[in-house]
N, CA and C of each residue as an Amber inpcrd file, in Angstrom:
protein
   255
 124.0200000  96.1660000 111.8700000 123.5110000  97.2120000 111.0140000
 122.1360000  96.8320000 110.4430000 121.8840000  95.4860000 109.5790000
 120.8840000  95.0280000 109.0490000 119.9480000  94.9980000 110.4230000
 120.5730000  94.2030000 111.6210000 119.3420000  93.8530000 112.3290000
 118.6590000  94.5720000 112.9450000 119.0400000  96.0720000 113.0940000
 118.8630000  97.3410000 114.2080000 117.8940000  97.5950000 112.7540000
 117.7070000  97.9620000 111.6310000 116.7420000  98.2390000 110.5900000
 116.0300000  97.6360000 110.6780000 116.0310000  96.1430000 110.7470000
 114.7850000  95.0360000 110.7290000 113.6790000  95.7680000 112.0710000
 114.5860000  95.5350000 113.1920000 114.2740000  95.4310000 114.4640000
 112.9780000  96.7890000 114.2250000 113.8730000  97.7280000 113.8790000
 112.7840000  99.5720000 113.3650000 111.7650000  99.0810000 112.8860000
 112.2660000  98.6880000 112.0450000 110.8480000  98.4970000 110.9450000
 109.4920000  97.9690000 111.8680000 110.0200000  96.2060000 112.0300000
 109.2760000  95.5050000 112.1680000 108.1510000  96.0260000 113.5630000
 109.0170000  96.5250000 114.6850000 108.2240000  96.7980000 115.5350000
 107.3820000  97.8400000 115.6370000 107.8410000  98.5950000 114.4600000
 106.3610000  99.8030000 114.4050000 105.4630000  99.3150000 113.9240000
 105.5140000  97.7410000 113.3440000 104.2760000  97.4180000 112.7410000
 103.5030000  96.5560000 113.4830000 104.3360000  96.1210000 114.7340000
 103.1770000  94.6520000 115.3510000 102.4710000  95.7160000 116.6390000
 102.1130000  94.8520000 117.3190000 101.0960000  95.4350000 118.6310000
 101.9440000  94.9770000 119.8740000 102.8640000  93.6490000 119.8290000
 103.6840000  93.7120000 120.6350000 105.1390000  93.8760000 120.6050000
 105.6620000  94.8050000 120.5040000 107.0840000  94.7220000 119.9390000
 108.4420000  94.2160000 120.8740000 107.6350000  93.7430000 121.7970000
 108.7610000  93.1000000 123.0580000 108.2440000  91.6910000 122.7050000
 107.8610000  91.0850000 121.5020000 108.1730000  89.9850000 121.2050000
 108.5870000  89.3830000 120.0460000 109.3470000  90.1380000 118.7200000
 110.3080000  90.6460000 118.1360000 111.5590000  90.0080000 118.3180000
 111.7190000  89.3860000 117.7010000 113.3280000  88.6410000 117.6030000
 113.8760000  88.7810000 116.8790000 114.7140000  89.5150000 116.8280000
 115.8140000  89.4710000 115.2040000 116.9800000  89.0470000 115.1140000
 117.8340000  87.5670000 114.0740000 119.6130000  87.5810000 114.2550000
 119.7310000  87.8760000 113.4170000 120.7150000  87.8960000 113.2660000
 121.9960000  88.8350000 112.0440000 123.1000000  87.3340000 112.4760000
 123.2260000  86.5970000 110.6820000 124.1940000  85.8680000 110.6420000
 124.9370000  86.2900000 109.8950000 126.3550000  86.5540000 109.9270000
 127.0630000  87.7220000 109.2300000 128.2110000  86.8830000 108.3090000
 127.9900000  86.2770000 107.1990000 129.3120000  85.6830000 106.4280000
 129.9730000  86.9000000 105.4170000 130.8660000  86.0120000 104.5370000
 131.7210000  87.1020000 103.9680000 130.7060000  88.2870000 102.6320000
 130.0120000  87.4720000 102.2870000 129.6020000  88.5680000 101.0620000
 128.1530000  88.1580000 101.6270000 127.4420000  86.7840000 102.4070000
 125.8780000  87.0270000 101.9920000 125.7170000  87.4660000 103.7770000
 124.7130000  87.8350000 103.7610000 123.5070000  88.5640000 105.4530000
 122.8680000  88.0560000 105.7690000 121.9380000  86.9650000 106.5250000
 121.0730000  86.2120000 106.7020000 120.7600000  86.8770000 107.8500000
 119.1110000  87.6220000 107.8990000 118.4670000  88.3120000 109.0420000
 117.6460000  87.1860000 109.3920000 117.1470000  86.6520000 110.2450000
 116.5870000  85.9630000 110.5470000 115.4530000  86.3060000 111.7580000
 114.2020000  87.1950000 111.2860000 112.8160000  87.0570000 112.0200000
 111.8060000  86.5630000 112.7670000 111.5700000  86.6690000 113.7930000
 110.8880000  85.9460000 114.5800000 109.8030000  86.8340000 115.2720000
 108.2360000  86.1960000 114.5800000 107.6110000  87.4150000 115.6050000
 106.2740000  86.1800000 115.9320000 105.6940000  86.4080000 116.8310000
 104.5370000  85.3520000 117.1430000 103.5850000  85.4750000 115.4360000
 102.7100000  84.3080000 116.3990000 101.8880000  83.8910000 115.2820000
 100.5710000  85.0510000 114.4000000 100.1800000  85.6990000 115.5060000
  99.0950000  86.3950000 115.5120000  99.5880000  88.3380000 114.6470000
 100.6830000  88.2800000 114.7880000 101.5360000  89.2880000 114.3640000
 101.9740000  88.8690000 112.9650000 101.8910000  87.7050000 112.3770000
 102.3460000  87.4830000 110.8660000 101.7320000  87.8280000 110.0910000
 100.2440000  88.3060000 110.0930000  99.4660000  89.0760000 109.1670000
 100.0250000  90.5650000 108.7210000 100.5680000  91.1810000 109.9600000
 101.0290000  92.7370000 110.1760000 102.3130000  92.8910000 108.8950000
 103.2960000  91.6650000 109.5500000 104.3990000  91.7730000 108.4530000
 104.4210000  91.3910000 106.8050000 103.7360000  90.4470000 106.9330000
 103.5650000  89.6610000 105.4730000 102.1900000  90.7310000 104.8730000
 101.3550000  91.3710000 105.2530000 100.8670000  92.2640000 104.3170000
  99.5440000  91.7380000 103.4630000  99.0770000  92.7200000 102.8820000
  98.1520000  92.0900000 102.1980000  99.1370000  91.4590000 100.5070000
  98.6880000  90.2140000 100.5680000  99.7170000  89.8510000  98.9760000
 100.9260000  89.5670000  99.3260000 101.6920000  89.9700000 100.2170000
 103.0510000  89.9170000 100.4630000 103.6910000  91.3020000 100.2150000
 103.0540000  92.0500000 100.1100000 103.7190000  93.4930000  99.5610000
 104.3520000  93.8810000 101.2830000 104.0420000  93.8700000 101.9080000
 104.8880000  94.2770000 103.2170000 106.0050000  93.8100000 103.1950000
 106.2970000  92.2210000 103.6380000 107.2600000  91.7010000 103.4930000
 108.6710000  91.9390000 102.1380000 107.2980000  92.1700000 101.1930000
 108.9360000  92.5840000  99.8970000 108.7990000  94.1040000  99.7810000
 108.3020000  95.0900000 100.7540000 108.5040000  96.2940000 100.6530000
 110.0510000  96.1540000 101.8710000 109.9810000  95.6230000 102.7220000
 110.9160000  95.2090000 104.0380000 112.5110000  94.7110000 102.4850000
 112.2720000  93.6340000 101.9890000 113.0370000  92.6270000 101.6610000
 113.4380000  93.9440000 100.5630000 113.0390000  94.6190000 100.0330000
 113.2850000  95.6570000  99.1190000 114.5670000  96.6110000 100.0180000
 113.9840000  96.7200000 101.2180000 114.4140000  98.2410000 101.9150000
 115.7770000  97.2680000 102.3060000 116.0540000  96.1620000 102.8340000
 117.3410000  95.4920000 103.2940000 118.0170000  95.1070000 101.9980000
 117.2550000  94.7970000 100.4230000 118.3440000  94.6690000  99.4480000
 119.1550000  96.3820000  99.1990000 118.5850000  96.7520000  99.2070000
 119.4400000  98.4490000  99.2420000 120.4240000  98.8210000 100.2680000
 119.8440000  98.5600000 101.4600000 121.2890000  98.7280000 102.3390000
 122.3080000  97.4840000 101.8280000 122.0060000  96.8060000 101.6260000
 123.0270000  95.1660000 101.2590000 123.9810000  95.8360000  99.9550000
 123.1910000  96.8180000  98.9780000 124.1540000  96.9960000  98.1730000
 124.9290000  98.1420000  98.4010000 124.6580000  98.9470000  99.4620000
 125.4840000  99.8120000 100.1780000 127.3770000  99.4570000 100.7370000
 126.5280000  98.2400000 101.1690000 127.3140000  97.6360000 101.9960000
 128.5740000  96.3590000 101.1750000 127.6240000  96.3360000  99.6450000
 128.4650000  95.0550000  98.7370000 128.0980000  93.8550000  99.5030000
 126.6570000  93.8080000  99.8430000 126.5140000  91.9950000 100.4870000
 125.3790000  91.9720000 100.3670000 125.2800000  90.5480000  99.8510000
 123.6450000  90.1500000  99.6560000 122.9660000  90.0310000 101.3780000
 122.0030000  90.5210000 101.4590000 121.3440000  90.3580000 102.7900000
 119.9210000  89.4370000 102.3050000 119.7630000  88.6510000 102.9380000
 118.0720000  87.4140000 103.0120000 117.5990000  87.8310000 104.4630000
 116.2980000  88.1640000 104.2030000 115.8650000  87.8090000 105.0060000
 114.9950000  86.8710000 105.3260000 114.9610000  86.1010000 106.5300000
 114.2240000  84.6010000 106.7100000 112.8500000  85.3260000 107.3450000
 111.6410000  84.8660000 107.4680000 110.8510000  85.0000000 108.1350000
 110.4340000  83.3850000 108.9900000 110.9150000  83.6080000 110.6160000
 110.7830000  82.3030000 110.9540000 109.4740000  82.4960000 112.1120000
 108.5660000  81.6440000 111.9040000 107.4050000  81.2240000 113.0170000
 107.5500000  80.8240000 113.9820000 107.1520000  80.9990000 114.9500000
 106.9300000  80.0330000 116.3430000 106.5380000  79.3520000 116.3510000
 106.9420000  78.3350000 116.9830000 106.2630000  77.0200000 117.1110000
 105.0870000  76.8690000 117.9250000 103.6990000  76.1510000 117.5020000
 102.1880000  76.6070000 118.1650000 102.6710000  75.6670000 119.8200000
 102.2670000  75.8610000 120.5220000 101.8490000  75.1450000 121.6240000
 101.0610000  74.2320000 121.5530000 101.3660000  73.0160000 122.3640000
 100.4790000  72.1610000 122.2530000  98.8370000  72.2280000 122.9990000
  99.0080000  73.0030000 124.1910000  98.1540000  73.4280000 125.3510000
  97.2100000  74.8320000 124.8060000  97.6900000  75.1470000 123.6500000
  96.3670000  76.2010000 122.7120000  95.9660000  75.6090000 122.1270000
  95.6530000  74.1420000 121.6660000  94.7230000  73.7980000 120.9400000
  93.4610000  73.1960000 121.5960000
């Protein structure tokens, strides 16, 4: 449920959205979404200030209380290559 929202969101905002990763770790009361989008695409989500990211983290605490479960979401990076530097 959480991750099919993330997944919406996030990919109307990058330029490549076939590189977009989203899990959903599902325990009893908390949600852990866990994000993955390349490097060059972290400007798109995180926003100017961070207001993107906690407009996102806003829109998943509301479904979470729909639902009676805390939802987090992680924002996780890729790891750089060694062969781009």
């Amino acid at each position: 449920m959480f991750k099919d929202l993330i997944e919406y969101i996030v990919k109307a905002l990058v330029d490549n959205p076939e590189k977009v990763e989203v899990r959903e770790v599902i325990g009893e009361k908390v949600v852990v979404v866990e994000l993955s989008v390349p490097e060059s695409e972290l400007g798109k989500i995180i926003g100017r200030y961070g207001r993107t990211l906690k407009a996102i983290r806003n829109i998943l605490y509301t479904a979470g209380l729909k639902a009676n479960k805390k939802v987090i979401l992680e924002l996780i990076e890729e790891p750089r290559s060694l062969d781009k530097q």
